[in-house]
C-alpha distance (Angstrom), angle and dihedral (degrees) to the residues before:
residue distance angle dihedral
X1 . . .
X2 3.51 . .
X3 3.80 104.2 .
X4 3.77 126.1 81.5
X5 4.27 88.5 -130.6
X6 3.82 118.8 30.0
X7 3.63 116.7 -150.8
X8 4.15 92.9 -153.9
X9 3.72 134.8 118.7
X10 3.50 116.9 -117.3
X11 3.95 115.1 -147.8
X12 3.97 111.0 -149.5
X13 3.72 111.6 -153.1
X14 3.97 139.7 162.9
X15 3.93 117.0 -67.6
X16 3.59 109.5 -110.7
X17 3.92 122.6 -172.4
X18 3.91 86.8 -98.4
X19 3.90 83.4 70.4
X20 3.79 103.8 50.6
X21 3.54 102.6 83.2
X22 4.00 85.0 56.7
X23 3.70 92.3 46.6
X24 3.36 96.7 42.7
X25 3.74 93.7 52.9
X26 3.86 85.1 49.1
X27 3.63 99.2 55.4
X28 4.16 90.2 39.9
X29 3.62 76.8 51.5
X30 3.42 106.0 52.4
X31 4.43 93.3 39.5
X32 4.28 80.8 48.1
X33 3.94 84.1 64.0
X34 3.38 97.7 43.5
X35 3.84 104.5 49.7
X36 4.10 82.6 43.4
X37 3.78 82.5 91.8
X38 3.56 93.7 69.4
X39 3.55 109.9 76.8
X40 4.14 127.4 -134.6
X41 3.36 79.8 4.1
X42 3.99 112.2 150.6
X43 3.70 95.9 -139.0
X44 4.56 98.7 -175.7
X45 4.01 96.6 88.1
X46 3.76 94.6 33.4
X47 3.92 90.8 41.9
X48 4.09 88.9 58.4
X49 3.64 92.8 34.0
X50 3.88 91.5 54.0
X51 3.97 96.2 44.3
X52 3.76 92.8 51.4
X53 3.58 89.9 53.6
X54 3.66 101.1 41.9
X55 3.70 82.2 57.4
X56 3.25 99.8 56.3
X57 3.87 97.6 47.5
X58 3.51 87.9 54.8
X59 3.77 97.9 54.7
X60 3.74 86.6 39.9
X61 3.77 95.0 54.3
X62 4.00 99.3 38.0
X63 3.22 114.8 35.4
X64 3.65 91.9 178.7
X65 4.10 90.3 58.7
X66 3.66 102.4 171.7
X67 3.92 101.6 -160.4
X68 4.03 111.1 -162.6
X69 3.50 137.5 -178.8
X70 4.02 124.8 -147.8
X71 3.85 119.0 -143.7
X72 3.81 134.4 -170.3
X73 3.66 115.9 -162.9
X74 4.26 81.1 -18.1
X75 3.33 101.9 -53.4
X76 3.74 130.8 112.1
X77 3.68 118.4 -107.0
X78 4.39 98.9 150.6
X79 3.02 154.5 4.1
X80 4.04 143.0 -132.8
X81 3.64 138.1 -164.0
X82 4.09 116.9 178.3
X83 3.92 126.6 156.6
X84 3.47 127.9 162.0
X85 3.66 128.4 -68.9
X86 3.94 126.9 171.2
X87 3.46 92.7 -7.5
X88 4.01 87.7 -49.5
X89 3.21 142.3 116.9
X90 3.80 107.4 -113.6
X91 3.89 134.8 -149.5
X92 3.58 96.8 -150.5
X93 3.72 93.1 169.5
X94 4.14 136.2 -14.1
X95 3.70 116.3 174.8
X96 3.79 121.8 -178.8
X97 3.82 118.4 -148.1
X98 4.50 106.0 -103.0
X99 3.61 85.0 -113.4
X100 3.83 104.4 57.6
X101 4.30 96.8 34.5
X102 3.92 117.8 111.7
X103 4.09 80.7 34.3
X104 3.58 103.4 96.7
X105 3.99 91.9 -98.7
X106 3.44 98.0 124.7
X107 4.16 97.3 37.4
X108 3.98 81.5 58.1
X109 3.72 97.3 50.7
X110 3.82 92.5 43.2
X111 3.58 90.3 48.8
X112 4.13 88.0 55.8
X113 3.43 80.7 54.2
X114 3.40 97.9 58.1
X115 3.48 93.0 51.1
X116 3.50 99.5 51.0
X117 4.51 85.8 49.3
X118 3.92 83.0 56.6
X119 3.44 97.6 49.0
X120 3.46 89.9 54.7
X121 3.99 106.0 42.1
X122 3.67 89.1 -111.9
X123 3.65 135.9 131.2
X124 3.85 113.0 -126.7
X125 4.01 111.3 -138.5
X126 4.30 138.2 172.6
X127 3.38 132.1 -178.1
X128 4.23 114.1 -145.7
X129 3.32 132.6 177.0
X130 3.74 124.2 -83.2
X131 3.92 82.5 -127.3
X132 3.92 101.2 51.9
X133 4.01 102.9 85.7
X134 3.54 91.6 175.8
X135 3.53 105.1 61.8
X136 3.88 90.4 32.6
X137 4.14 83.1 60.6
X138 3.93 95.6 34.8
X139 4.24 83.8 55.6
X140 3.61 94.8 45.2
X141 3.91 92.2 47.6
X142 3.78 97.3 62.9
X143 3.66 92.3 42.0
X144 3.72 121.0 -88.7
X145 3.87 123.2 133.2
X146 3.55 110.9 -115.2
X147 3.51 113.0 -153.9
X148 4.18 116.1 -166.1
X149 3.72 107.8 158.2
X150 3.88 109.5 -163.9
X151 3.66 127.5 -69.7
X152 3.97 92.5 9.8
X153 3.78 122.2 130.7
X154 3.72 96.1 -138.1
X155 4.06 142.7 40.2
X156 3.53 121.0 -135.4
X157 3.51 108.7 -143.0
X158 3.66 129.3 -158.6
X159 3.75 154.4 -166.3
X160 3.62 123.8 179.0
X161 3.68 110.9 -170.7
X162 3.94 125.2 -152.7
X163 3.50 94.8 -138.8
X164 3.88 116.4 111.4
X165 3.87 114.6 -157.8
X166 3.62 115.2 -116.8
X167 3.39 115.0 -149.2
X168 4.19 125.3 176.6
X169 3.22 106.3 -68.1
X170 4.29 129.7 -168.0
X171 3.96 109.7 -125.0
């Protein structure tokens, strides 16, 4: 990917076990960068200590964990996990490959995601990290509110949709 925006579609389908080594090496990835803030810190136990438990939260808290993969021409570039929360449908976690951020990538996927939240009558909503100025930004670009009142360690981000679910209804 050579250009700084990428006019593409990416297609978002269902992990399979051909994708785990790429989102594994994402999410080691993305904890790698944030325990680089801790200096002289050893980060190999703590790094397999932290993914096992993330996991486990996650599958814990949504038991609906939808785990997605985004492509570009069929290869991998990111990845998504959502599940319901509230009533919502949740980004619990999108992480874009370094090579394909600041591209649009994650505005794409985010924008699927929005689709799918109006399809269903559902808000879409995140919560990020007070630190993480890129996904605070890349949320706020395709729409969402992002609320991060002062002093807290984490947005909450939010989409309500206009869309009211019609269901079959007797006349």
């Amino acid at each position: 990917m050579n250009s700084s925006e990428i006019s593409f579609a990416v297609e978002l389908r269902a992990q399979t076990a051909d994708d785990a080594a790429f989102v594994d090496g994402l999410v080691r990835g993305h904890l790698l960068e944030a325990l680089a803030g801790a200096p002289g810190l050893d980060p190999g136990p703590l790094l397999e200590m932290q993914a096992r438990s993330r996991e486990m939260m996650l599958v814990q808290r949504f038991p609906d964990l939808q785990r997605r993969v985004g492509r570009i021409g069929g290869a991998p570039v990111a990845s998504l996990l959502t599940g319901s929360l509230d009533g919502a449908l949740h980004v619990a976690e999108i992480i874009t490959a370094p090579d394909a951020r600041r591209r649009g990538v994650g505005a794409a996927i985010l924008r699927q995601v929005i689709a799918e939240a109006e399809t269903a009558g559902k808000n879409a909503t995140a919560f990020i990290f007070a630190s993480n100025g890129p996904s605070l930004a890349l949320f706020a670009s395709v729409g969402f509110t992002v609320d991060l009142p002062p002093g807290a360690a984490q947005a909450t981000a939010t989409l309500r949709t206009n869309i009211i679910a019609t269901r079959d209804m007797a006349v």
